[in-house]
C-alpha positions as CSV (number, residue, x, y, z in Angstrom):
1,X,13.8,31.4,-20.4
2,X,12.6,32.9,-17.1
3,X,12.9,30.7,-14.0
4,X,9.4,30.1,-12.2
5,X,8.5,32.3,-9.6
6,X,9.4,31.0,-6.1
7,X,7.0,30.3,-4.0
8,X,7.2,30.6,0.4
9,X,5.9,27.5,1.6
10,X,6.1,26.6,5.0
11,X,8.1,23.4,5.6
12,X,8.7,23.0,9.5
13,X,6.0,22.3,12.0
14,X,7.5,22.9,15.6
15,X,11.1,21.0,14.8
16,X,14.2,22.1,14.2
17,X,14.2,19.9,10.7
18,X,12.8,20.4,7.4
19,X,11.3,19.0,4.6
20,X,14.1,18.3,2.6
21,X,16.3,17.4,5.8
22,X,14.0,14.5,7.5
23,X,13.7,13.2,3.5
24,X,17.7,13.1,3.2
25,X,17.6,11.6,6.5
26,X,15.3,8.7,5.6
27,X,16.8,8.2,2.6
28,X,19.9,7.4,4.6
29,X,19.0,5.4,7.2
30,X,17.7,2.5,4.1
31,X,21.1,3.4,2.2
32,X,23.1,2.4,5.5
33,X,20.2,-0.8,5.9
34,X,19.6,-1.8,2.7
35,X,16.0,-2.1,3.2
36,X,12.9,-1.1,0.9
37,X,10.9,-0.1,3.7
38,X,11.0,0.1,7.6
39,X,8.7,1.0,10.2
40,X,8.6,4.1,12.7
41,X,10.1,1.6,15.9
42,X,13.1,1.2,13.2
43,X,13.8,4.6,12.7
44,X,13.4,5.5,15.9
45,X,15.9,3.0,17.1
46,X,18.8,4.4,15.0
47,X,20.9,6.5,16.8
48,X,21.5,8.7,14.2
49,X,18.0,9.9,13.7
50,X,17.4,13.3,12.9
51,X,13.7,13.9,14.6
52,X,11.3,11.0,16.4
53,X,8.9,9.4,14.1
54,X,6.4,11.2,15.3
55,X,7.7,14.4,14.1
56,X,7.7,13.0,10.7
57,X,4.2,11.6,11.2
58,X,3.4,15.0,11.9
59,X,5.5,17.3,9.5
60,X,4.1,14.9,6.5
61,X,0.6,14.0,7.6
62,X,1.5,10.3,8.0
63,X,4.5,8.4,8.4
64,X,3.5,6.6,4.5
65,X,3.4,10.0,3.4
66,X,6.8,10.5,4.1
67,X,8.2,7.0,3.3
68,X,6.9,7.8,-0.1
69,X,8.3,11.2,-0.7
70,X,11.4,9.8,0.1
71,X,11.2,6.5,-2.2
72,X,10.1,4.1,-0.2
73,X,7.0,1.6,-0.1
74,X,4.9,2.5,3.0
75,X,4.7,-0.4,5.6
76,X,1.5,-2.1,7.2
77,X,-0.8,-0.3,9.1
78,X,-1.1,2.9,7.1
79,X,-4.8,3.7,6.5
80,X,-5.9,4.4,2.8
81,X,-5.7,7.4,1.1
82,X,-8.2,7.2,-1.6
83,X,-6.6,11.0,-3.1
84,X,-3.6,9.3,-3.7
85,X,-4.7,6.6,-5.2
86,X,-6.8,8.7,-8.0
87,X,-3.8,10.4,-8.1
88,X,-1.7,7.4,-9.1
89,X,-4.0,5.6,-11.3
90,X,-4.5,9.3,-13.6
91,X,-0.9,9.4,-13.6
92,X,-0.7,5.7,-15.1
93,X,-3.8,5.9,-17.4
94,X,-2.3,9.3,-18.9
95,X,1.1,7.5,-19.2
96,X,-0.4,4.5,-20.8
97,X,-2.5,6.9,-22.8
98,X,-4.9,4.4,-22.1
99,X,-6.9,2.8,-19.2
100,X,-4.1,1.1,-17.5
101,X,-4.5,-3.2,-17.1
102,X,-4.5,-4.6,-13.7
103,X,-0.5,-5.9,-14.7
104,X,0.3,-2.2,-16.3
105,X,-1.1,0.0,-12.6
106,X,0.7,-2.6,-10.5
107,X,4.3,-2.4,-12.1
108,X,3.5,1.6,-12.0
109,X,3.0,1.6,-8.4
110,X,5.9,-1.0,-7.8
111,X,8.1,1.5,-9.9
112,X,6.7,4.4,-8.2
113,X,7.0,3.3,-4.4
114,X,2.8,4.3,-3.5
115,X,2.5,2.2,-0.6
116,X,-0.5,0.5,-1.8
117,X,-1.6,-2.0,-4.5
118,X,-4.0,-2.5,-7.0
119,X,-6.0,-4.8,-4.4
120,X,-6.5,-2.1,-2.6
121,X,-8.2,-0.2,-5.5
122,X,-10.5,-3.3,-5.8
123,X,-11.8,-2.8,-2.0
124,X,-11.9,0.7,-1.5
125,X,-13.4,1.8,-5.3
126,X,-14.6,-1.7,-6.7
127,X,-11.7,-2.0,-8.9
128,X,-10.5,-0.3,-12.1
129,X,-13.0,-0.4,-14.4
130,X,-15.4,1.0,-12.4
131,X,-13.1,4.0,-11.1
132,X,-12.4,5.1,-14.5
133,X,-15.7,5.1,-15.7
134,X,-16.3,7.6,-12.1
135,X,-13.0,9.5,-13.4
136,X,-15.2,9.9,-16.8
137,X,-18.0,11.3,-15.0
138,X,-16.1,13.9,-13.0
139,X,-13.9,15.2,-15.8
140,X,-17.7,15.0,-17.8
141,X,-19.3,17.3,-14.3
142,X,-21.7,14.5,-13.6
143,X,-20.0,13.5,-10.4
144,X,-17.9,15.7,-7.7
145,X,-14.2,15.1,-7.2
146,X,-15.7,14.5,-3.2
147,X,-17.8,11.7,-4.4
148,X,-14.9,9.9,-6.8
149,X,-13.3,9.6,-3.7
150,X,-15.7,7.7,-1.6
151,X,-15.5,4.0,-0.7
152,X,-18.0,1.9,-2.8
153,X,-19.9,0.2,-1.0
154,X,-20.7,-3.3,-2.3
155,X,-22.5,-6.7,-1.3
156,X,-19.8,-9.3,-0.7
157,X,-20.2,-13.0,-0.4
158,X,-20.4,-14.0,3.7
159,X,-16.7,-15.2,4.3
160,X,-16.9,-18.5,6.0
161,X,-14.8,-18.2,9.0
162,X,-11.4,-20.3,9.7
163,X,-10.8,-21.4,12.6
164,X,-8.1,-21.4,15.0
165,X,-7.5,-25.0,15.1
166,X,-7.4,-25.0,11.2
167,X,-5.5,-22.0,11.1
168,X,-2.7,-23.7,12.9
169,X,-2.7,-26.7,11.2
170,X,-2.3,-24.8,8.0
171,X,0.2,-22.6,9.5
172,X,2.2,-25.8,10.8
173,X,1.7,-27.7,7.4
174,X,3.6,-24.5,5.6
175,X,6.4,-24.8,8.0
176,X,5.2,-21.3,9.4
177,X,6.4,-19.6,6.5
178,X,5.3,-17.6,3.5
179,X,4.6,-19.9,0.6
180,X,5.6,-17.4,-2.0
181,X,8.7,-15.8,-0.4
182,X,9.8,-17.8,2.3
183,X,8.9,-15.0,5.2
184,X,8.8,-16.4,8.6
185,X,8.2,-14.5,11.7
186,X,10.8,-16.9,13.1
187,X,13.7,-15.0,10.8
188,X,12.1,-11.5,11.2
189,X,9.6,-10.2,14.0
190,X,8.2,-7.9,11.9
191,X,6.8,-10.5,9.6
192,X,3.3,-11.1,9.4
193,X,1.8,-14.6,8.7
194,X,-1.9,-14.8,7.0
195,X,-3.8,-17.8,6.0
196,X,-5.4,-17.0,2.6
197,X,-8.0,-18.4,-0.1
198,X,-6.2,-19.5,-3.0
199,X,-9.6,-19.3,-5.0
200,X,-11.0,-16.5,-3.2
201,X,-14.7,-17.0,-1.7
202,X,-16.5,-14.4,-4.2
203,X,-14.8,-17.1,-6.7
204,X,-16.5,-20.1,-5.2
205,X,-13.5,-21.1,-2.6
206,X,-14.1,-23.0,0.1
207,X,-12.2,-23.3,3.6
208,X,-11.3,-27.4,2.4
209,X,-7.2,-27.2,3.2
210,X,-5.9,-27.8,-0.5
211,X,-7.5,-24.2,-1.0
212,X,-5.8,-22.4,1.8
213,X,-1.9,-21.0,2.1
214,X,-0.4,-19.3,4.3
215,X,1.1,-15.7,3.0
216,X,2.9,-12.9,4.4
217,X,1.0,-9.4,4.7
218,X,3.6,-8.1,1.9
219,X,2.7,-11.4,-0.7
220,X,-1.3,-10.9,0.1
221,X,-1.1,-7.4,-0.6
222,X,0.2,-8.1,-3.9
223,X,-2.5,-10.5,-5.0
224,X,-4.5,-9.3,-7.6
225,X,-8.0,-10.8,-9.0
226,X,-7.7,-12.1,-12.6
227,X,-9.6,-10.0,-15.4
228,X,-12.9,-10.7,-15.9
């Protein structure tokens, strides 16, 4: 069996580092952490770093980029990259050998470290259902690959707004914490507090205090709608 030809790809952009080097080096500064995921300010703070973060953000494309290539779950703040998410959810569909559940995608991107989650998919394409059925089409030629990966655009319910005051006085009736996990911005700065719709508005929630939590950005991500 003949090996695969190699192929010269160009791995450096304007630093001393490659690839394969700033990967290793990620990989060890959440080895020596224990963490899942950390942000650019962390990395840059270790004084073993092997480039700035912005190197990487370069060399990869974006700093998620290169959190995932390395194993890791992206953090907040990364915008969306609709490619890889197609990417993701053909990989899972062809794995399932069947249109993957809500349940099935979101333990294959847990498993695979993409630094989204299946809510994502429901804002950017609508949710699931509807991006296989454009998948369908493409593979069919009755839609371009360009147009699969454009952001439906749909009519949404008005949110009614919360307001400070009751923001607060949700946030101080959860003890300023995360109601799933326990994250508090008082244990960890980096630890974002959200006050979210238990029934969400498209569902008929209302802004009445029994129907509002208070979340981390992490726990909110992971929500997911129920099945129709």
């Amino acid at each position: 069996m003949t090996d695969a030809p190699f192929r010269f790809e160009i791995d450096r952009v304007k630093t001393h580092a490659s690839r394969a080097e700033i990967v290793a080096s990620l990989r060890e500064y959440g080895r020596l952490h224990q963490c899942e995921t950390f942000g650019m300010r962390e990395y840059d703070g270790w004084k073993k770093r092997l480039v700035t973060s912005d190197t990487i953000r370069r060399q990869f494309g974006s700093w998620a980029k290169a959190l995932h290539e390395a194993g890791f779950r992206a953090v907040r703040g990364q915008k969306v990259d609709p490619a890889a998410m197609v990417e993701a959810f053909r990989a899972c569909w062809k794995e399932q050998h069947s249109v993957p559940s809500l349940r099935q995608l979101e333990a294959f991107l847990e498993r695979k470290k993409y630094p989204f989650r299946v809510k994502t998919y429901g804002a950017f394409f609508g949710g699931v259902g509807p991006l296989a059925k454009r998948i369908v089409e493409v593979q069919n030629g009755e839609l371009t690959e360009a147009d699969l990966l454009r952001r439906v655009e749909r009519e949404r319910p008005a949110r009614p707004p919360i307001s400070q005051k009751l923001r607060y006085a949700i946030l101080k009736r959860d003890r300023e914490q995360c109601v799933k996990c326990g994250a508090s911005p008082k244990k960890n700065s980096e630890v974002t507090l959200e006050v979210d719709h238990i029934i969400p508005v498209a569902e008929g929630g209302t802004n009445d205090p029994k129907n509002l939590q208070t979340l981390c950005w992490s726990c909110n991500q992971g929500k997911t709608d129920a099945p129709n």
